[in-house]
N, C-alpha and C positions, 0 to 999 in steps of 0.2 A: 504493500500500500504506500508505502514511506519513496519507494523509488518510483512510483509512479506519479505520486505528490512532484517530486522532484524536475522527474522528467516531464512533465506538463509546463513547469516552471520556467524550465530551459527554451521550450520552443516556444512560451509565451512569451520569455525577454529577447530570444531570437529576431520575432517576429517585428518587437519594439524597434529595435535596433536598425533593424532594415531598412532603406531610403530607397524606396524602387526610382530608377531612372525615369527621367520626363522623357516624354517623347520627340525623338531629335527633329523630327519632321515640323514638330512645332516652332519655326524662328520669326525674329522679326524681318521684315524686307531691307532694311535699313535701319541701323544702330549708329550710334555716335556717343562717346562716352570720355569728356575731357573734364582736367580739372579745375573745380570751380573757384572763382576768386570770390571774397570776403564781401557783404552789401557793405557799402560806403552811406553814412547819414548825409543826408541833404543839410543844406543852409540853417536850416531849424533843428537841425540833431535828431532827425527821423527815419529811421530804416522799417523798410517793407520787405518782407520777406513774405511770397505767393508758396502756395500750395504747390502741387501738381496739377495740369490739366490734360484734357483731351485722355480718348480708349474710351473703352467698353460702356458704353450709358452714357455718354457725353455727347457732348452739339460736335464735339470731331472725333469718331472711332477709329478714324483710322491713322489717328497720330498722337503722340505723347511728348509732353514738356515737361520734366522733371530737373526744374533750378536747385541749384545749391543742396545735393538731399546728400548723404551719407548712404554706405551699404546699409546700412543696419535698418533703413529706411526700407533700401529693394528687397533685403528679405522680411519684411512684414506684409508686404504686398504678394512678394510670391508664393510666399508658404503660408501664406493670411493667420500672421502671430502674430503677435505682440512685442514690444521692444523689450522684455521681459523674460520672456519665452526664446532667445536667444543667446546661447553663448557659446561666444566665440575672442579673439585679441580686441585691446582695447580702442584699436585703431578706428576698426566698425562703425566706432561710434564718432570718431571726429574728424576723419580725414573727406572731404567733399566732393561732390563733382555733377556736370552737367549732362545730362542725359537726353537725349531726342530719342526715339524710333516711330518705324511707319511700320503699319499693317492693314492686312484686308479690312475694308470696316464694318464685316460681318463677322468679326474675330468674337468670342465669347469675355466672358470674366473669366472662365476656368483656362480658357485656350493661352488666353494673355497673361495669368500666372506660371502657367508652362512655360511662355518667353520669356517669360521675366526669369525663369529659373534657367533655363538652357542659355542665358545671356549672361549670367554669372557665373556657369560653369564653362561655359568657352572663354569669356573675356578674363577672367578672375581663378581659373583653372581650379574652380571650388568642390571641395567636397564635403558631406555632409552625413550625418545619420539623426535618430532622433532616438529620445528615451525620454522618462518622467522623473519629475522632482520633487522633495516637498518642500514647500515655499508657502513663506509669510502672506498673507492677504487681508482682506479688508470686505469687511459687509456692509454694503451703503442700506440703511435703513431709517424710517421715519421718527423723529423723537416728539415732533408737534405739528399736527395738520393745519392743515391754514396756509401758513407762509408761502406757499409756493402757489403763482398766477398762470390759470392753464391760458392754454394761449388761442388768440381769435385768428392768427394765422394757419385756415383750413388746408389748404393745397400750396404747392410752391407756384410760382409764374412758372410759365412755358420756358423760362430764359435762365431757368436757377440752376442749371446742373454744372454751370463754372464758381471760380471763384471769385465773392464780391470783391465790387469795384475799390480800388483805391480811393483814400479823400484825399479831396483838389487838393490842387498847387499853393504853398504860401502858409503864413503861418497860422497851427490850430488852432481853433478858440478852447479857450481851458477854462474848465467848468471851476465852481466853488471844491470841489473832490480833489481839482488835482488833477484832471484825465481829462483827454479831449473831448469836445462834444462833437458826435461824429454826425455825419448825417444817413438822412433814414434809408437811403440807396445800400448802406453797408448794414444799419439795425434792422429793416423793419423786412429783411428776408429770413426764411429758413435757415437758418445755422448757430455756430461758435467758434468766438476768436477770440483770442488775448491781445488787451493791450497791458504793457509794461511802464512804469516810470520809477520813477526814484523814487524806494520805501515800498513799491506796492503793486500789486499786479489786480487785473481784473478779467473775470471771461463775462462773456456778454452773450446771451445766449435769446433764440429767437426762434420756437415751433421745435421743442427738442424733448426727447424722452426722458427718465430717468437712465436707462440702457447706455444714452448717450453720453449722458452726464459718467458714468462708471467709467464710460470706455476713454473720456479726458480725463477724468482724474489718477487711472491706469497710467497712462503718461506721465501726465506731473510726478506721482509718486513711484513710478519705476514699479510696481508688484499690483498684481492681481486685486479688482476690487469686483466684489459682483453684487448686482440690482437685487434688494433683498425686498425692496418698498414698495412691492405689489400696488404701484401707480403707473396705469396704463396709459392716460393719454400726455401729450405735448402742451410741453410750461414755454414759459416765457422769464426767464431770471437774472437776474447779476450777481455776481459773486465778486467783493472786494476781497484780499485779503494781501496781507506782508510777506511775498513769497522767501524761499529757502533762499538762501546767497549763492547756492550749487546751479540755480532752477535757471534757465534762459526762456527767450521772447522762441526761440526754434525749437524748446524740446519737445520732442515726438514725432518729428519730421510731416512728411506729405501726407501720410493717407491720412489727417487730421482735415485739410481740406479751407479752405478760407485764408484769412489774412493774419500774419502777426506782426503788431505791429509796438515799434520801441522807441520812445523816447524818454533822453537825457541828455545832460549840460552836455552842450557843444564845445568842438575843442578848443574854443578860447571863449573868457568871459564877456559879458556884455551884448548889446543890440548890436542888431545884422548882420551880414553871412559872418559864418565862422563863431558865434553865439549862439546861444538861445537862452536870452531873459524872459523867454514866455515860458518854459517849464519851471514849477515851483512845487514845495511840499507844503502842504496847507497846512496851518497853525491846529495845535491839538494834535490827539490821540491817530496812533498810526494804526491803520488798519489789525485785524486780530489775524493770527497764523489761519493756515488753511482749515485745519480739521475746527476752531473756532468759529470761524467764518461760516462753515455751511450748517453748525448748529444753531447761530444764532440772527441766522440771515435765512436761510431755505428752513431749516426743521429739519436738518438730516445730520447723520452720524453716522461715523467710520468706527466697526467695531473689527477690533480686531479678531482672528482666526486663523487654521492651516490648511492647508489642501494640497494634493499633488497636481502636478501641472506639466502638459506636454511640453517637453524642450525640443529645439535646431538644435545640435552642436556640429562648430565648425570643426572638419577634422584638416585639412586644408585649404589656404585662398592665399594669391596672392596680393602685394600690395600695390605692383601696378598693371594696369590693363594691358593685354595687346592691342596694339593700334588699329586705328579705328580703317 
């Protein structure tokens, strides 16, 4: 009995371990893959840093724009994990680069995580397996009803599958908070984006689940959070709070999806280019830490727990492409 316990075991973590090959016949028509330079803030000390666009569900299937994103970024998308759910050298996570490719525009989502996988292991001579881990996580659950405003935003426009627009040219207006006042072309759509400032971060959130809400705060916090708060429809929220000093305006790269946007004191003091005396930290109390903030702004609470959890692990990659 005891060896048969055993031997079931074996072909069980066997089985784990196994990374069956993507199918090679799946590529892109065109790939391009250089390395990315740094955003530069504007006159005002404001960096914009876009999503990803275009593929599968978008207004262009048949091409893809992927600015300034990190690998650790292509494998969330191609093996649809988590930035978490990967380990591999620490480079993954910071070394950059610009990515184009073209495909049929009848390409699937599963077809074009194939390419996205067969594009890493040709360009990046990558290989991989997977197994499971146990690992720290977090249960988003409701501490007080109320707080959170469902949202009247029913359906997206016909035009929402990119990422909103930019706010204009010139310098922001800044509210009493501290944070820009944006305009409604970037709020009053479907989504979440972070803006950044000195002292304090905010997501901004517009027709979004709780689901969605776990799967950003998964980011922020690098570990596993899962939707415990059995609230099925779409909020509408803001969330202040004093991010981590570790935390950037880009972590958790593209499949995030929208804008993040950052400002601070430009690189010299005082009015006009090359300043920015229009960012300030408003008088009074600094925003409270994240897990504060969502208890006493939403009514939700991160409790802690463990679970196991499927991992990537790199077994080889290199660190530069073959040419494109």
């Amino acid at each position: 009995m005891g060896k048969n316990i055993l031997a079931a075991s074996m072909i069980a973590f066997a089985a784990l371990a196994q990374t069956p090959a993507p199918d090679k016949s799946l590529t892109f028509e065109v790939a391009s893959i250089k390395p990315a330079q740094p955003p530069k803030p504007d006159a005002q000390g404001r960096m914009f840093m876009r999503g990803p666009s275009g593929g599968p569900g978008s207004k262009d299937p048949g091409r893809i724009s992927y600015p300034f994103v990190t690998l650790k970024n292509i494998f969330m998308t191609a093996y649809n994990v988590k930035n978490y759910q990967i380990s591999g050298p620490s480079w993954l996570d910071n070394q950059r680069f610009d990515i184009t490719a073209t495909m049929p525009p009848d390409t699937t989502k599963e077809q074009f995580q194939i390419m996205l996988q067969n594009l890493l292991l040709d360009r990046f001579q990558l290989s991989v397996h997977r197994e499971k881990k146990e690992l720290p996580m977090y249960s988003l659950v409701v501490t007080k009803a109320g707080k959170l405003k469902e949202s009247a935003v029913a359906t997206p426009p016909p035009d929402n599958d990119g990422p909103p627009p930019l706010p204009p040219a010139g310098p922001p207006k800044i509210g009493p908070d501290g944070f820009p006042v944006l305009p409604t072309a970037m709020t009053g759509r479907p989504g979440i984006f972070m803006m950044m400032m000195p002292g304090r971060a905010r997501l901004n959130a517009t027709a979004q689940t709780m689901q969605d809400l776990a799967n950003r705060l998964s980011q922020q916090l690098n570990r596993p959070v899962i939707d415990n708060t059995g609230l099925a429809v779409k909020y509408d929220f803001i969330l202040t709070y004093a991010p981590d000093p570790n935390e950037g305006p880009g972590r958790g790269g593209p499949g995030l999806g929208g804008v993040a946007v950052a400002i601070g004191p430009g690189p010299a003091a005082g009015p006009g280019p090359g300043g920015n005396d229009n960012v300030f930290i408003p008088d009074g109390e600094t925003p409270p830490p994240l897990f504060g903030a969502l208890q006493s702004q939403l009514g939700l609470k991160l409790e802690p727990k463990k679970g196991d959890v499927d991992f990537i692990v790199v077994d080889k990659i290199e660190k530069t492409p073959t040419e494109n």
